[in-house]
C-alpha positions in Angstrom: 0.0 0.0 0.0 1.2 3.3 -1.0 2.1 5.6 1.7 0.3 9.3 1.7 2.0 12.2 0.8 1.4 15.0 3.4 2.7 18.4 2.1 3.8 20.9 4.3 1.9 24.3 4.7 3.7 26.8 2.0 5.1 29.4 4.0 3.5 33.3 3.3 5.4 36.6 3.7 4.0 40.0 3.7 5.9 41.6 0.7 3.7 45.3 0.5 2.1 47.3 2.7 -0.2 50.3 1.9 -1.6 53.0 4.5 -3.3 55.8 3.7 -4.8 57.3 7.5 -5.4 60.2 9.6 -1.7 60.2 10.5 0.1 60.0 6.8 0.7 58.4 3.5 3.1 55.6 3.2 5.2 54.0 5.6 8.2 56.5 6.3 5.6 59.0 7.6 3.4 56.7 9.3 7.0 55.3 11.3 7.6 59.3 12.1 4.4 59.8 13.3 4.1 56.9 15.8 7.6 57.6 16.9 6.3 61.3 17.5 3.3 60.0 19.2 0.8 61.8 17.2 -3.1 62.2 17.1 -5.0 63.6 14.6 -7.9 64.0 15.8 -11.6 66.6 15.4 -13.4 67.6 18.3 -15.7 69.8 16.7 -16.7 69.1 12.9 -18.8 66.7 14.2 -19.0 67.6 17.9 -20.2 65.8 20.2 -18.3 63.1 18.5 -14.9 62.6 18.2 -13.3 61.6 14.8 -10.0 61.1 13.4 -10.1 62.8 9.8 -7.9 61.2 6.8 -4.8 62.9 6.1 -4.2 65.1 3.1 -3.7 63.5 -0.3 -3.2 63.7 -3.5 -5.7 61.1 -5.0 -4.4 61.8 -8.8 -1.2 59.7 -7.8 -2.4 56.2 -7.3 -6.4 57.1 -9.2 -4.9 59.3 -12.0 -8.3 59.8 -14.0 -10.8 62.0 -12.7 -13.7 60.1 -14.2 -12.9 57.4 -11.9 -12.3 59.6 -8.7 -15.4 61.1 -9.5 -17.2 58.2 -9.7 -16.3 56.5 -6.5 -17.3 57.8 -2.8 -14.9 58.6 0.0 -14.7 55.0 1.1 -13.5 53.7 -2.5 -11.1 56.5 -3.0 -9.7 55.9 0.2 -9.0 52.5 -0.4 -8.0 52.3 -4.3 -5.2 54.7 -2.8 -4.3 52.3 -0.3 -4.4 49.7 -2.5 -1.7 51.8 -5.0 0.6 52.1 -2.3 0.5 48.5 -1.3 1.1 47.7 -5.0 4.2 49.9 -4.8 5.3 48.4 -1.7 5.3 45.3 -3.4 7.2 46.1 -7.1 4.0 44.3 -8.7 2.3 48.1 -9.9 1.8 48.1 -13.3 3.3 44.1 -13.8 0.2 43.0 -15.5 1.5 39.4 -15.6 1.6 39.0 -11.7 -1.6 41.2 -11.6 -3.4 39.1 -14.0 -3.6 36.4 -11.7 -3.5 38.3 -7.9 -6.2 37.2 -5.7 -8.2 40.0 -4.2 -10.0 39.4 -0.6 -11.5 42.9 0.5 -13.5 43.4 3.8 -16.1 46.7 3.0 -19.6 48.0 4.7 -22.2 48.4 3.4 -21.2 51.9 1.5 -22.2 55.2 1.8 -25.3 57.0 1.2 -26.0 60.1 -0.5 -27.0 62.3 2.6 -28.2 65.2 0.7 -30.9 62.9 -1.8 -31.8 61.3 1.9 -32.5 64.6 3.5 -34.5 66.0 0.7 -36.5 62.6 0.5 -37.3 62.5 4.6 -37.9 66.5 4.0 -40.6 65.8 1.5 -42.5 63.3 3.5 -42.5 64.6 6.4 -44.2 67.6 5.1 -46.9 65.4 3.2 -46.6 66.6 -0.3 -45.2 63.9 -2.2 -47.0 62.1 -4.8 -47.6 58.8 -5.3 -44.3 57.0 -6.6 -42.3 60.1 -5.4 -40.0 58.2 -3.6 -39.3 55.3 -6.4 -38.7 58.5 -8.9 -36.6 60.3 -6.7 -34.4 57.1 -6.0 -34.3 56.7 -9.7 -33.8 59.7 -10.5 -31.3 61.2 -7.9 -29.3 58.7 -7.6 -26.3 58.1 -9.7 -25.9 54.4 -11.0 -23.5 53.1 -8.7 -25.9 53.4 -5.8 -29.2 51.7 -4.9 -29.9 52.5 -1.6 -26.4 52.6 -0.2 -23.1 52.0 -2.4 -22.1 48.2 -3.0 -20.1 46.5 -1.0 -18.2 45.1 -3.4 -17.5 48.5 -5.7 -14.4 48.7 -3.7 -13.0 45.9 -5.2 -14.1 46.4 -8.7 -12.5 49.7 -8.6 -9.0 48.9 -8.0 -9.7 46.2 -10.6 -9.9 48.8 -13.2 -7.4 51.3 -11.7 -4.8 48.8 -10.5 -5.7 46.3 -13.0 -6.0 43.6 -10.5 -7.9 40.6 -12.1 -7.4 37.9 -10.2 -10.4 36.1 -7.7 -12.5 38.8 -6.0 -14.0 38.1 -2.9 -15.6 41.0 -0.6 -16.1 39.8 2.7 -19.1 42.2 5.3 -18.9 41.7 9.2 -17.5 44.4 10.5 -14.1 43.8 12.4 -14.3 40.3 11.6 -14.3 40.6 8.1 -11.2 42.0 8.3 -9.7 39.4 10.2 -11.8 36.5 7.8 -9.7 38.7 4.7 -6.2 37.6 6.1 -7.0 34.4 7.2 -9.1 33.3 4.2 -5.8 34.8 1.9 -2.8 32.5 4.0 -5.2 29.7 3.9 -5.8 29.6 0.6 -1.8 30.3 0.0 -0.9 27.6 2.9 -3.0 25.1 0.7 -1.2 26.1 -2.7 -4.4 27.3 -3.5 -3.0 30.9 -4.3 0.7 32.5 -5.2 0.1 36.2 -4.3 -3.1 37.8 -2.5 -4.3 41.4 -2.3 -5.9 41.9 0.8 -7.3 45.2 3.2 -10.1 47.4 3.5 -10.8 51.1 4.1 -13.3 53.6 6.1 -14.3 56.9 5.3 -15.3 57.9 9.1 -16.0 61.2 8.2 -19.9 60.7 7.5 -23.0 62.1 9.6 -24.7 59.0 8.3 -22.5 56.4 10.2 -22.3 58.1 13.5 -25.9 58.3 13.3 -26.0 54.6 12.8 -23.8 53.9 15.8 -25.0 56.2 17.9 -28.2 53.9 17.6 -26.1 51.5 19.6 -24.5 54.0 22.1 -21.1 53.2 20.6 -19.6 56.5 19.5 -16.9 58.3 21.6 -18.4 61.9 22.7 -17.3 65.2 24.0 -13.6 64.6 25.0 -11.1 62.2 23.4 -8.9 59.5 25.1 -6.8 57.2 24.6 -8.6 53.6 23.9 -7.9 52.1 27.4 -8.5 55.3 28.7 -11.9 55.8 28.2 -13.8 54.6 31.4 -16.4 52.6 31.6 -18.6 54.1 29.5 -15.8 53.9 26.8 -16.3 54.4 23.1 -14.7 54.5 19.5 -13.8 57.2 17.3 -14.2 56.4 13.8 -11.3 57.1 12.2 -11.0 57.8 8.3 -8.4 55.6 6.6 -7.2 52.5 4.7 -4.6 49.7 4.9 -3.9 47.1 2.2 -1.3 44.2 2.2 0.4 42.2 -0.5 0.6 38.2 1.2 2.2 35.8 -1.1 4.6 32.4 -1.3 8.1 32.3 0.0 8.6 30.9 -3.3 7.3 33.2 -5.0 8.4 36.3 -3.3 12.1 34.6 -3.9 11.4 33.9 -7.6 10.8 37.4 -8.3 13.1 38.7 -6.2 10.7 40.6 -3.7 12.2 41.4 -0.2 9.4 40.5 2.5 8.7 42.8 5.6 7.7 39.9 7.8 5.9 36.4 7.6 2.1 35.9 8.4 2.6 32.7 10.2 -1.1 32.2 11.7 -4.7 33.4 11.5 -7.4 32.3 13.9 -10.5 33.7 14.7 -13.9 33.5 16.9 -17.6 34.3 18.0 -17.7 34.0 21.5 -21.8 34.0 22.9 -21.0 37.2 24.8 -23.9 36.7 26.7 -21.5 36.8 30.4 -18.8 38.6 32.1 -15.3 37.1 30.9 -16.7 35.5 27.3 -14.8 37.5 25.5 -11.9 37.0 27.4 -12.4 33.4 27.5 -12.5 33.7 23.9 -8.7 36.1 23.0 -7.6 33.6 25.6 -8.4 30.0 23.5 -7.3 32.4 20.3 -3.8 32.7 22.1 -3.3 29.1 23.0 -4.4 28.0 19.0 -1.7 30.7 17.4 1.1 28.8 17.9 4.1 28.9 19.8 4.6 32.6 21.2 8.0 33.5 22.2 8.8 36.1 25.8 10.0 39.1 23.4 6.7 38.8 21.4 4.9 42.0 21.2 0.6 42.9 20.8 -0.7 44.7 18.7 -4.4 45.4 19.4 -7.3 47.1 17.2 -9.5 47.8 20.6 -12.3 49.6 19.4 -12.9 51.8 23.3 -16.3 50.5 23.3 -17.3 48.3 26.1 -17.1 45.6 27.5 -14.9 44.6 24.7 -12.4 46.9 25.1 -12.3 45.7 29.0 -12.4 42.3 28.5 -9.2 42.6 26.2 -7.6 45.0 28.4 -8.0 41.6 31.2 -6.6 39.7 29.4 -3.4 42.0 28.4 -2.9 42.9 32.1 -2.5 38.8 32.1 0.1 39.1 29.5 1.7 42.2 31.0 5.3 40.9 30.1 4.1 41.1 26.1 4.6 45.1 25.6 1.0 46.1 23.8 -0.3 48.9 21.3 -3.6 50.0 20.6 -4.0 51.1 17.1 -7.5 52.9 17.8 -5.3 55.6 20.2 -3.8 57.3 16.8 -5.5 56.2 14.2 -9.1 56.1 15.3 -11.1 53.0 15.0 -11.3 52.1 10.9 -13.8 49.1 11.7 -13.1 46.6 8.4 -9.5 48.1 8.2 -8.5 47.7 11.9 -7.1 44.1 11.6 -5.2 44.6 8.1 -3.8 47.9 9.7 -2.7 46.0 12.8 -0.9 43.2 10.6 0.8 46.1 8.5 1.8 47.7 11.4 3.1 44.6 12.6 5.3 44.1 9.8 6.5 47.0 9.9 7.8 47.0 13.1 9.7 43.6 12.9 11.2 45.3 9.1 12.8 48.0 11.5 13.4 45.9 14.1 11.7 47.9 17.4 8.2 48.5 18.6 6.6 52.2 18.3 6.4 53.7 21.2 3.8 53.8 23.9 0.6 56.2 23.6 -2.1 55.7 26.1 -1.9 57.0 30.2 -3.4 54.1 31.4 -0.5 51.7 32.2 -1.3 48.9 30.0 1.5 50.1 26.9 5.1 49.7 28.0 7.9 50.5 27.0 10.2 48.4 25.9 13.8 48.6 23.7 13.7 45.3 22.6 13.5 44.4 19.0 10.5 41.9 18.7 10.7 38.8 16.8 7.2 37.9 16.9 3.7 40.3 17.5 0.7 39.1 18.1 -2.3 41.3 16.1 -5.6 41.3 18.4 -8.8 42.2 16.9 -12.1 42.2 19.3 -15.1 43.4 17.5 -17.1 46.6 19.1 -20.2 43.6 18.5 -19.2 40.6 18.0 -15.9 38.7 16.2 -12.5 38.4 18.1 -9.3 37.4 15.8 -5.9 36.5 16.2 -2.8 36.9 14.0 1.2 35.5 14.5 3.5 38.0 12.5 7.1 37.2 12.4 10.4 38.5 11.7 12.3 36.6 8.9 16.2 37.6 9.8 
């Protein structure tokens, strides 16, 4: 009887990294700006909330047509920019041959809405004048043909397919903070497996819209009044949304090495979870069983964390990083404000780019729970615990 051939998992390294935030453009000035410890941050455009506006850019230099700019919404900007800059990173913009056949896993909401065609609908019922089949023509009419309702989820995608020409598989995962996480691990699985030589994976968040702090307000999640750091928030806590986009380029050792690509760090494990949350410590119990399926984790590993500041997430993660006080932690949410679909990918880029410069940023929060610490990491841990529901876990390593 034959004997069965069990291959080994194909190894994936991170080879570009795009972010486009409220702090900067590209990765030199994101690296000065977390050295500097800087917020940007608006108290008052959309007081009482607090939000972290995108940085200024120039979209002509990754979306150089202004038909296409003009066609796409905050969001989709945002994120085709990103997306150019990850590209970039990785020496595959413009290389049709490695772009014909690049995967693509995006994690996107559910789009924006046109606010001012919403108010003037509302406004016209309200005051009982409207016809019959007012509001079907004004939808038809009002609206440009990349909406119904609210912007596809999955416009995102097709747009840096025609900028970028990225024509690989599309997938466009929705959930939140877990569809971020469900990006990456979906992309090394499918690369593990053989399945997939090079991946394009992120998302991006215009946070910047009346529209969505309405909708979480709904839920008593936005962050009012005053800003704070994430773990600094009290228990009444909160996020900040936080305008911005981050994009990776995942692909085979081999591959990478065949082309001659020079890797920021290996993505070595993605795990994720729904605990019940329905009692105290569930979502703790949850981050905990994440930790113990990652993989070996070694005393200079670091943690980054995309805590949102709502609660009780936030202090059920916070419980279990006082339990793994000697593993220095971040919060990404403290600078960059929280970037819901983006927040894992941005912690994983982060990640990378740490171990590619060989230290850890430096701490930015008052509440005790970020060290500091002058060792070089070999290994950091990237939490995500959805402001709802979803908790993920990635391993991101040096390769020396």
């Amino acid at each position: 009887m034959a004997e069965t051939s069990h291959k080994q998992p194909v190894e994936a390294w991170i080879t570009g990294i795009g972010l486009a935030t409220s702090l900067a453009e590209g990765l030199d000035a994101h690296w000065d700006a977390l050295a500097q410890r800087r917020v940007n941050v608006d108290t008052t455009g959309f007081a009482p909330y607090i939000v972290h506006p995108l940085a200024p850019l120039s979209f002509d230099k990754q979306i150089p047509k202004k038909g296409d700019q003009r066609q796409m919404e905050a969001w989709q900007r945002i994120g085709t920019y990103a997306a150019g800059l990850a590209l970039e990173s990785a020496g595959i913009k413009g290389d049709t041959e490695i772009l014909s056949r690049t995967d693509m896993i995006v994690a996107a909401g559910g789009g924006e809405r046109d606010l001012a065609v919403d108010s003037a609908v509302l406004n016209s019922e309200a005051q009982g004048d409207s016809p019959a089949g007012a509001l079907n023509d004004r939808l038809m009419n009002d609206l440009r043909p990349t909406l119904f309702l609210a912007q596809l989820s999955n416009l995102l995608a097709g747009n840096i397919a025609i900028v970028h020409g990225v024509t690989g598989s599309s997938r466009t995962f929705m959930g939140e903070e877990e569809a971020g996480v469900d990006a990456a691990r979906i992309a090394l699985a499918r690369i593990a497996a053989g399945q997939s030589d090079i991946a394009l994976i992120g998302a991006a968040q215009n946070g910047e819209r009346k529209d969505l702090l309405m909708l979480y307000e709904f839920g008593d999640f936005n962050l009012k009044d005053n800003y704070a750091p994430v773990f600094s928030r009290g228990p009444k806590g909160g996020f900040a949304l936080g305008s911005g986009g981050a994009f990776l380029v995942i692909e085979s050792k081999a591959h990478a090495q065949a082309r001659g690509a020079k890797p920021f760090a290996r993505l070595t494990n993605v795990v994720a979870d729904m605990s019940r949350r329905r009692a105290p410590g569930d979502i703790t119990a949850s981050i905990d069983k994440l930790w113990a399926q990652l993989g070996p984790v070694h005393d200079k590993a670091a943690i980054i964390t995309g805590a949102t500041g709502a609660e009780p997430a936030t202090s059920e993660e916070a419980a279990f990083l006082r339990a793994h006080a000697d593993h220095p932690a971040r919060a990404t949410g403290t600078a960059f404000g929280h970037i819901m679909e983006a927040q894992f990918p941005l912690g994983i880029a982060l990640a990378a780019l740490s171990l590619s410069r060989g230290a850890l940023f430096p701490a930015n929060d008052t509440s005790g729970l970020e060290i500091e610490t002058a060792n070089a990491p070999d290994q950091i841990v990237v939490i995500g615990a959805g402001h709802w529901r979803g908790e993920g876990m990635a391993l991101v390593e040096a390769i020396r």
